[in-house]
C-alpha positions as CSV (number, residue, x, y, z in Angstrom):
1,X,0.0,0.0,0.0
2,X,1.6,3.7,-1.0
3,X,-1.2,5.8,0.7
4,X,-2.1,5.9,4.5
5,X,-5.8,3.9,4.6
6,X,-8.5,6.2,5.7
7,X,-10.1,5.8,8.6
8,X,-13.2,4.3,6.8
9,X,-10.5,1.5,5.0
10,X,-9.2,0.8,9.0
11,X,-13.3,-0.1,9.9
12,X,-14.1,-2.3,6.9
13,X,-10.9,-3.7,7.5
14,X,-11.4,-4.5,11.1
15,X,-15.0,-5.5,10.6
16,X,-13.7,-8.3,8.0
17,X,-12.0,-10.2,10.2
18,X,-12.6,-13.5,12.6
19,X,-12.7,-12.7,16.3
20,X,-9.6,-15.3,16.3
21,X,-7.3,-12.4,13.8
22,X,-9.3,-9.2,15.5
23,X,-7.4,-10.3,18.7
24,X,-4.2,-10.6,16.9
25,X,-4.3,-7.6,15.6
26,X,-5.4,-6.0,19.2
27,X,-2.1,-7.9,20.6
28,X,0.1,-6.6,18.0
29,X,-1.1,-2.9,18.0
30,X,0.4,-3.4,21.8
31,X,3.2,-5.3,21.7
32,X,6.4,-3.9,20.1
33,X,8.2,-7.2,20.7
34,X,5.6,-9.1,18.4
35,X,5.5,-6.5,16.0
36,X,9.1,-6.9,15.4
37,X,8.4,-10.9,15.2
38,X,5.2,-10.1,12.6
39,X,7.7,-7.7,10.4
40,X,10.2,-10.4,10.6
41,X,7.8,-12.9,9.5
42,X,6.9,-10.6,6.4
43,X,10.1,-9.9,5.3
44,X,11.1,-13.7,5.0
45,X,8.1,-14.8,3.3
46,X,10.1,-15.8,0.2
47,X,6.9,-17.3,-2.0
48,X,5.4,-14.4,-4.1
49,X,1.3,-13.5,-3.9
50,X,-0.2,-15.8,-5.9
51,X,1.9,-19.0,-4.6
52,X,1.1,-17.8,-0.5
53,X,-2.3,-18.0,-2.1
54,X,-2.0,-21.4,-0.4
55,X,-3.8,-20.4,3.0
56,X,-6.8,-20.4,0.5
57,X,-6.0,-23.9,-0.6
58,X,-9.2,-25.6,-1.7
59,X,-11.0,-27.8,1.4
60,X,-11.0,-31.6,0.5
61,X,-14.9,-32.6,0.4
62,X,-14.8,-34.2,3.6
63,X,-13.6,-31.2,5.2
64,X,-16.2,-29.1,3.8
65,X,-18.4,-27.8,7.0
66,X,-21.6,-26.3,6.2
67,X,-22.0,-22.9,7.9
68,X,-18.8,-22.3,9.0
69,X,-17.7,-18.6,9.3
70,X,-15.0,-18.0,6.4
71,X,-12.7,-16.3,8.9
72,X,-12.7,-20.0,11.1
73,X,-11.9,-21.7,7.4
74,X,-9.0,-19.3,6.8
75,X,-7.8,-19.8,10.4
76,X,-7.6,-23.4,10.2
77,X,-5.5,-23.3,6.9
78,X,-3.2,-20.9,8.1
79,X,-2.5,-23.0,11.3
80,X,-2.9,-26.3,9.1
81,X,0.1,-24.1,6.9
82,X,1.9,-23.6,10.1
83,X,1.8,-27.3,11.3
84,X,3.3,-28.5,8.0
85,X,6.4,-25.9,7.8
86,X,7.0,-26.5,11.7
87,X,7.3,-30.2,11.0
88,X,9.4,-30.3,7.4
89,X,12.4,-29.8,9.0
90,X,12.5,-32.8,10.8
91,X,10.8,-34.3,7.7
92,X,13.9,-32.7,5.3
93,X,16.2,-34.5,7.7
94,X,15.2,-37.8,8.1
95,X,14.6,-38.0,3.9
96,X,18.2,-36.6,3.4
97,X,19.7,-38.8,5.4
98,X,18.8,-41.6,3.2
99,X,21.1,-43.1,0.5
100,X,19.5,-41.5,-2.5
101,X,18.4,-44.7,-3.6
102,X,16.2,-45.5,-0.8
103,X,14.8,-41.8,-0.9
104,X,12.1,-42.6,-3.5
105,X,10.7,-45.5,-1.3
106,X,10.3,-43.2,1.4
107,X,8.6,-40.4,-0.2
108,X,5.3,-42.9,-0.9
109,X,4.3,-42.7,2.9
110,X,1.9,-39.8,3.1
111,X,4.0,-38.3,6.3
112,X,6.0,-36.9,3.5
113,X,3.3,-35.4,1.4
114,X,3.1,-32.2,2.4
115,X,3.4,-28.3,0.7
116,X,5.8,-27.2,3.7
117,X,8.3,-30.0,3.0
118,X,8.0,-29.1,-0.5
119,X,8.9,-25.7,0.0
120,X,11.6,-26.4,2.1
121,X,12.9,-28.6,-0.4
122,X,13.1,-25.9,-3.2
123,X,14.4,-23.1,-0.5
124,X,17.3,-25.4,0.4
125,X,18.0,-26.7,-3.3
126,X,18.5,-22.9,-4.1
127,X,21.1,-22.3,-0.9
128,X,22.8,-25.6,-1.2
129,X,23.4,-24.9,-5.4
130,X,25.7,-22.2,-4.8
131,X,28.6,-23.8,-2.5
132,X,27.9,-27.2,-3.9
133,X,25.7,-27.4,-7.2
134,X,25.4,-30.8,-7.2
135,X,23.5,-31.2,-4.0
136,X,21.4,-28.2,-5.2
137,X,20.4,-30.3,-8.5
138,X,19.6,-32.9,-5.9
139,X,17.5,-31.6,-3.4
140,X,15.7,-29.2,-6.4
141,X,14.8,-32.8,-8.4
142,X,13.7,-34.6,-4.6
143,X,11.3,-31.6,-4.7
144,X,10.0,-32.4,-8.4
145,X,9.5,-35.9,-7.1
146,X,8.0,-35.2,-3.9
147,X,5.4,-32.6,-6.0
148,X,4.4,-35.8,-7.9
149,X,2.6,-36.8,-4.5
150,X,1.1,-33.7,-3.8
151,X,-3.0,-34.0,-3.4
152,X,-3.5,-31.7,-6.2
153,X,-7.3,-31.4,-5.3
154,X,-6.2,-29.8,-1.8
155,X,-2.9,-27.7,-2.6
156,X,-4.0,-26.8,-6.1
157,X,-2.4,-27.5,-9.4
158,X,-1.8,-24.2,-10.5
159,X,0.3,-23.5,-7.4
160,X,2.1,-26.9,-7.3
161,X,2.7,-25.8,-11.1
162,X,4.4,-22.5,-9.9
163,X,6.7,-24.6,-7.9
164,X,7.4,-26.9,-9.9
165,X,8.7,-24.2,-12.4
166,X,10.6,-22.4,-9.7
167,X,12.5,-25.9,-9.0
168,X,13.3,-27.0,-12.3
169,X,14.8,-23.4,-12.5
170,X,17.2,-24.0,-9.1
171,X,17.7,-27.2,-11.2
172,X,19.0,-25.2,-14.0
173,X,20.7,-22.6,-11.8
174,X,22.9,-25.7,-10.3
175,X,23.5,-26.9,-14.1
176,X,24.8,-23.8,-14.9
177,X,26.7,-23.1,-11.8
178,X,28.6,-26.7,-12.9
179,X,29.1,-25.4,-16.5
180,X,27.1,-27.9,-18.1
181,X,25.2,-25.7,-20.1
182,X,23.2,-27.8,-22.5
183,X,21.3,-29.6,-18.9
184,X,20.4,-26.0,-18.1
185,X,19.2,-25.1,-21.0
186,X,16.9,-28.2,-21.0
187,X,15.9,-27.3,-17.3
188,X,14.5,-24.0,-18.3
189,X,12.8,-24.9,-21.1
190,X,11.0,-27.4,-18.8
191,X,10.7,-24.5,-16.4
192,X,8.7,-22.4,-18.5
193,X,6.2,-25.3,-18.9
194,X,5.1,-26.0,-16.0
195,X,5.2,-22.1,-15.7
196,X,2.8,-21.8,-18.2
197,X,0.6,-24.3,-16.7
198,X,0.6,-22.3,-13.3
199,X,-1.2,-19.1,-11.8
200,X,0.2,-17.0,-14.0
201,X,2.1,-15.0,-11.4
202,X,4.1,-12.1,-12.8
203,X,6.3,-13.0,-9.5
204,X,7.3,-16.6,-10.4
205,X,8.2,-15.4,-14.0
206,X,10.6,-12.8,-12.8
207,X,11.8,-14.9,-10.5
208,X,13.3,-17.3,-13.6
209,X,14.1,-14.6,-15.9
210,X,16.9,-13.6,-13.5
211,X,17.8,-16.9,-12.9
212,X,17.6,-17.9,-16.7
213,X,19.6,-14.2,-16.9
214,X,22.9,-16.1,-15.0
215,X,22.6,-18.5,-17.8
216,X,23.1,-16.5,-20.8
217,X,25.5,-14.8,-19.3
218,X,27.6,-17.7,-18.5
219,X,27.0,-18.4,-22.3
220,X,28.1,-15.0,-23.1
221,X,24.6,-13.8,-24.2
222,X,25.1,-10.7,-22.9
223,X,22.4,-9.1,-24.9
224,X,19.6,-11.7,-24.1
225,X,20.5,-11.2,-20.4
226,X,20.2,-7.4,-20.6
227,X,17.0,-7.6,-21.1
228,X,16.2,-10.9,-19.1
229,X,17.2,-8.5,-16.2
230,X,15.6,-5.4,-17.1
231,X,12.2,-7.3,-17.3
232,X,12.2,-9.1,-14.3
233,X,13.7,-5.8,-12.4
234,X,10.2,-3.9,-13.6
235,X,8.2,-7.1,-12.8
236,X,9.5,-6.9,-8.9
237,X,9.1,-3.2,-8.5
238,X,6.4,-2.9,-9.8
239,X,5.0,-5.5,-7.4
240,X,6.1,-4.4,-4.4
241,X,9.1,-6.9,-4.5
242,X,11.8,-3.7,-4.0
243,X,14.3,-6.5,-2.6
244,X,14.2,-9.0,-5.1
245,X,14.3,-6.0,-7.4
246,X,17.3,-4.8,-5.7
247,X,19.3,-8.8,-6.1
248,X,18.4,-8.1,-10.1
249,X,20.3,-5.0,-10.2
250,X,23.6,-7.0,-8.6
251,X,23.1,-9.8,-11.4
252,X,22.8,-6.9,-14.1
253,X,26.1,-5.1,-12.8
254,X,27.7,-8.2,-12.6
255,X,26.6,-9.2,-16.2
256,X,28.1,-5.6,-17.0
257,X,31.4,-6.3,-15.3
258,X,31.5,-9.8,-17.4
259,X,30.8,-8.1,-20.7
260,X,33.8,-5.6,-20.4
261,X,31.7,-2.6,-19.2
262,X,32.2,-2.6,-15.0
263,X,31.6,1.5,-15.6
264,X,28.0,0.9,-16.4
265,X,27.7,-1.7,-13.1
266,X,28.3,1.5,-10.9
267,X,25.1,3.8,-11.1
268,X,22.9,0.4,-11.2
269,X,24.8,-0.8,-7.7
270,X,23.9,2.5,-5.8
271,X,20.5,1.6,-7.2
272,X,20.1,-1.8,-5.6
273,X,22.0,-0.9,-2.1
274,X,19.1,1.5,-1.8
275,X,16.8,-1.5,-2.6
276,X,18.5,-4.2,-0.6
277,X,16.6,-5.1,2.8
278,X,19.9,-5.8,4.8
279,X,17.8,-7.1,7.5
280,X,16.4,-9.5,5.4
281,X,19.7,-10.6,3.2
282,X,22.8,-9.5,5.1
283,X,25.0,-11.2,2.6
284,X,23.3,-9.7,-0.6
285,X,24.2,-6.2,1.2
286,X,27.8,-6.9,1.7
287,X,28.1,-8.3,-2.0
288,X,26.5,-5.3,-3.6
289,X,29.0,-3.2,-1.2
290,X,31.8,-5.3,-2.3
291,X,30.8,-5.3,-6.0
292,X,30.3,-1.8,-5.7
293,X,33.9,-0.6,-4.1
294,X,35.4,-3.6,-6.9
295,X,34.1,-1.4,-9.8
296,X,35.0,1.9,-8.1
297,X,38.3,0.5,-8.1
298,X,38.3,-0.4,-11.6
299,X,37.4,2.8,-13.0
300,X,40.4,4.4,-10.8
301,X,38.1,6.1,-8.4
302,X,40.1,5.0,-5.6
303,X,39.4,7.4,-2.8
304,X,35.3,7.3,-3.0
305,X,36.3,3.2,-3.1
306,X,38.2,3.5,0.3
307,X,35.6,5.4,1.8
308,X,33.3,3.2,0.8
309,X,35.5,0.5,2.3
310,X,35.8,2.0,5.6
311,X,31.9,2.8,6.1
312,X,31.7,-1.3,5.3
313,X,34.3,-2.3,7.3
314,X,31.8,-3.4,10.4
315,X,30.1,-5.4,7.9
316,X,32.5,-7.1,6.5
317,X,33.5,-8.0,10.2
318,X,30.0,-9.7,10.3
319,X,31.2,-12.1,7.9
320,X,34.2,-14.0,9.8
321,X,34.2,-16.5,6.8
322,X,37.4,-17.0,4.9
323,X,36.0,-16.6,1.6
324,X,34.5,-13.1,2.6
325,X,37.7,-12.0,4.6
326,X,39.8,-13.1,1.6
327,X,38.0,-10.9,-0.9
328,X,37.7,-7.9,1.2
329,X,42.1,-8.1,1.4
330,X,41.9,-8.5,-2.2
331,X,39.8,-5.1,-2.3
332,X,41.6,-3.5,0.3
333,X,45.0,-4.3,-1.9
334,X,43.3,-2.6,-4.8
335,X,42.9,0.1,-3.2
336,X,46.3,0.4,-1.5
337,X,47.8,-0.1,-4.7
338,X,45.5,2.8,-6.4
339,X,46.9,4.8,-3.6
340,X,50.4,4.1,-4.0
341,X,50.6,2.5,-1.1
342,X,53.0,-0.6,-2.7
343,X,54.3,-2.7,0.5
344,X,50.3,-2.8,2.1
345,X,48.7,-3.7,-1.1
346,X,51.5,-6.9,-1.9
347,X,51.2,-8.0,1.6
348,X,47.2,-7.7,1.1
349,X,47.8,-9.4,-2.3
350,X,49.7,-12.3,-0.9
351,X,47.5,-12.9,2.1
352,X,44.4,-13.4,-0.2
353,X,46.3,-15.2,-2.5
354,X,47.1,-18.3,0.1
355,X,44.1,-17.9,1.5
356,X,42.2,-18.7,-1.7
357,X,44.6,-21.4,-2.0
358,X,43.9,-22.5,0.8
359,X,40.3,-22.5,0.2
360,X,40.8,-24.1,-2.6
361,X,39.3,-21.4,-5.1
362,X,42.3,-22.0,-7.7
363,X,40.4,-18.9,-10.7
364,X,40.4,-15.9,-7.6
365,X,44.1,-17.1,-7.0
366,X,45.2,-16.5,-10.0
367,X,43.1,-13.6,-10.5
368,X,45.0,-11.7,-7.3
369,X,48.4,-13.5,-8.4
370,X,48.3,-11.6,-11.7
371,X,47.3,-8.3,-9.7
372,X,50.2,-8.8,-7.5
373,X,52.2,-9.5,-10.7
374,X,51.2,-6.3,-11.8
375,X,52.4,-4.4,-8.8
376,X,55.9,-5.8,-9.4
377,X,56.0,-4.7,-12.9
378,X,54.8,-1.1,-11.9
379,X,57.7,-1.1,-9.7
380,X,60.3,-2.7,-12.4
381,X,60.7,-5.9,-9.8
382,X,61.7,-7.8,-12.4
383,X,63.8,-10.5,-9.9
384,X,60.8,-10.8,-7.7
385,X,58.4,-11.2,-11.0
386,X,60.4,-13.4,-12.1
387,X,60.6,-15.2,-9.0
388,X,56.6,-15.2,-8.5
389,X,56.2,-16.5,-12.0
390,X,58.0,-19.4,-11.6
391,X,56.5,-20.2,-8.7
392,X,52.6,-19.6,-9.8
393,X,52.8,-22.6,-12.3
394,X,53.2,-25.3,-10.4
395,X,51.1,-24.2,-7.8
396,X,48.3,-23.9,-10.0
397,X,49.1,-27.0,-11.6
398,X,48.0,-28.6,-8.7
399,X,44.5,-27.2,-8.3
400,X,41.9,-27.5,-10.3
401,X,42.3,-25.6,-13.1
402,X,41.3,-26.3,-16.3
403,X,44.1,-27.2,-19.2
404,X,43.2,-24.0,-20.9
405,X,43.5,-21.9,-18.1
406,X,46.7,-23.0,-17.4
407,X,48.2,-22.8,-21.1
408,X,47.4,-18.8,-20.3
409,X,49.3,-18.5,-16.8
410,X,52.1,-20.5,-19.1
411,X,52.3,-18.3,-21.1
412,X,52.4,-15.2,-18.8
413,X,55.5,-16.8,-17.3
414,X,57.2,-17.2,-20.8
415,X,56.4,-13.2,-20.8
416,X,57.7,-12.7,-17.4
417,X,61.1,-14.5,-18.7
418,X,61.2,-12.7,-21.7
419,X,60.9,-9.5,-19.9
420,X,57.7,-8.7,-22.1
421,X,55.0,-9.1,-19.4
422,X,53.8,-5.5,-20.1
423,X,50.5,-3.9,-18.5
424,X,48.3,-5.1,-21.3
425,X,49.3,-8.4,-21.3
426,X,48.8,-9.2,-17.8
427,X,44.9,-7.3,-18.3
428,X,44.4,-10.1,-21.4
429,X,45.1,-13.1,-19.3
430,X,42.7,-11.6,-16.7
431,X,40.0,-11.3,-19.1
432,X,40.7,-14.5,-20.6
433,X,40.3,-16.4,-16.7
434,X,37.3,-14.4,-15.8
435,X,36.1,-16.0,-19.1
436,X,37.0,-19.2,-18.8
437,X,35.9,-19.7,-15.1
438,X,32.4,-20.6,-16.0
439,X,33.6,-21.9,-19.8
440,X,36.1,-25.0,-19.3
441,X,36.3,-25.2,-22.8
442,X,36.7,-22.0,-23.9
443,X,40.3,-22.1,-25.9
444,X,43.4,-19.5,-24.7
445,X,44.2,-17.2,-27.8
446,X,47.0,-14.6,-27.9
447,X,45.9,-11.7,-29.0
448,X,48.8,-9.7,-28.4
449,X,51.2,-11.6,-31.0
């Protein structure tokens, strides 16, 4: 709602409702503590309009009770809702547990048939997809074969539809995050279908546009994902959805920064920090931040980048993590080195370095090695370039990097030796790994010769 109700809106409103919600809503209108639990509650409901349109799930005929007040009926679905999501977490754990091949067994008993477990499912095959996609393509399919038990009659098709869509595109998401990009092609397509056969929600669409969006621009489609984005960015503001709006705008800037335009990333990151609900998505908050003082840094605007970094300092303390501590020394070296400050950035440089060794993250290793590299050719180190050169190699021989990649740090090194390793040559091989991260068999050319 953008307007204030009226006083006559607040009457009809209170008159609508059951005695059980009228003493809800007394409670909360006193009660600061539960109002903080209710707004809580609001901002973490995840499933768009049409698909929380489950509290009006239709009643099974036996259910059906003649004269009962429709305030009662709603009440008993919302708590019949609550039930279910209270128990699929027990539920998730003892179907996980399973070998995979005794999983389908266990989904015929009826315990399992339910829309919170199903949700749960989906929610955790999204999280689970990004550290490990293959356990997110494996929890999104349980949840495709869990929906075939659904009662249909009770939950609704359409909504079990919307769901459906929404897994097969976590499905896809976890495909693509693998770089098999033919099986996540074939997962959207299949999205779309059962999106097609849902409520039409203008939610659920957006929701795999962006997610389709990663896709093409993993492909290099940068065009089609342009305006993948830009679509479902309008769909979500115009629906309220101002944080999922505000995710878009990082996977547009990033889809910049991959297309060799981080400039354009900047104005559309200040955008989405202002949409961002920290509260709700800490980590999407620090991202945009971190994406946002990356690009600042980029376009050599390195003192509105370190006051960025200092105003986001106490959040990046929030996130102790060694992945999120070794990018903000990476960040922190860019700027040192922006600022002339040479011996902070290398020791900056080196300390993310190892740790994304150590975290076994081989394409951000290489991608900080080469920065480092860099600083020592700005300062004519040549020994200690040299030195690192030789060195890089056969430590990245030992992670897992593809044969590609590694053909393009060889041939840095041959550079190094040659004591032709200029500026430019060094930004090409960067280009080339950001490239190739996602694209195992995309083939190292030398431009330069």
């Amino acid at each position: 709602m953008k307007i204030h109700p009226n006083s006559y809106t607040l009457e009809e409103f209170l008159v609508s409702l059951s005695r059980q919600h009228l003493e809800v809503v007394v409670h909360l209108v006193g009660c600061a503590a539960c109002r903080r639990r209710f707004e809580g509650l609001m901002r973490q409901r995840s499933m768009s309009k049409k698909t929380a349109d489950i509290l009006l799930w239709p009643q099974k005929p036996a259910e059906a009770c003649p004269g009962q007040a429709e305030g009662q009926t709603l009440f008993d679905r919302e708590r019949a809702l609550a039930k279910e999501r209270a128990a699929a977490p027990s539920l998730f754990v003892e179907l996980v547990r399973q070998p995979v091949e005794q999983r389908s067994p266990l989904l015929s008993s009826s315990r399992f048939h339910t829309w919170g477990l199903f949700e749960l499912l989906i929610e955790r095959s999204l999280e689970a997809g990004i550290n490990c996609p293959a356990r997110g393509e494996e929890l999104g399919l349980l949840a495709l074969s869990l929906s075939a038990h659904l009662d249909a009659a009770f939950y609704g098709e359409t909504l079990i539809e919307d769901l459906r869509a929404r897994s097969w595109a976590y499905v896809g998401n976890a495909r693509r995050l693998r770089s098999d990009f033919q099986a996540a092609d074939e997962a959207f397509l299949v999205a779309y279908e059962h999106l097609h056969r849902g409520t039409q929600d203008p939610l659920e669409r957006a929701i795999l546009l962006d997610l389709e969006a990663s896709l093409r621009r993993g492909q290099r489609q940068f065009e089609q994902a342009f305006k993948l984005l830009q679509r479902a960015v309008a769909i979500f503001l115009q629906s309220g959805q101002r944080h999922r709006a505000g995710r878009s705008l990082v996977n547009l800037s990033t889809t910049y920064h991959y297309a060799g335009e981080p400039e354009k990333g900047i104005p559309i990151l200040f955008q989405a920090i202002e949409l961002i609900d920290p509260e709700q998505e800490p980590r999407l908050q620090l991202c945009a931040l971190h994406n946002l003082i990356t690009e600042l840094t980029v376009a050599g605007r390195f003192l509105e980048a370190q006051k960025l970094y200092r105003d986001t300092r106490p959040l990046y303390r929030s996130f102790p993590d060694a992945c999120s501590q070794n990018r903000r020394k990476w960040v922190k070296g860019k700027i040192s080195q922006g600022l002339g400050q040479a011996e902070l950035a290398e020791s900056l440089f080196l300390a993310a370095r190892d740790g994304f060794i150590r975290e076994d993250i081989p394409y951000d290793a290489a991608l900080v090695s080469l920065d480092l590299a860099a600083l020592y050719a700005q300062q004519r180190r040549m020994a200690d370039l040299k030195r690192f050169a030789s060195e890089m190699l056969p430590i990245f021989s030992s992670l897992d990097i593809h044969r590609e990649a590694l053909a393009a740090l060889a041939y840095f090194k041959q550079a190094v030796e040659a004591e032709t390793a200029s500026r430019s040559l060094i930004n090409n091989v960067v280009t080339y790994l950001r490239r190739a991260e996602h694209d195992p068999v995309l083939e190292f050319e030398k431009p330069w010769e």
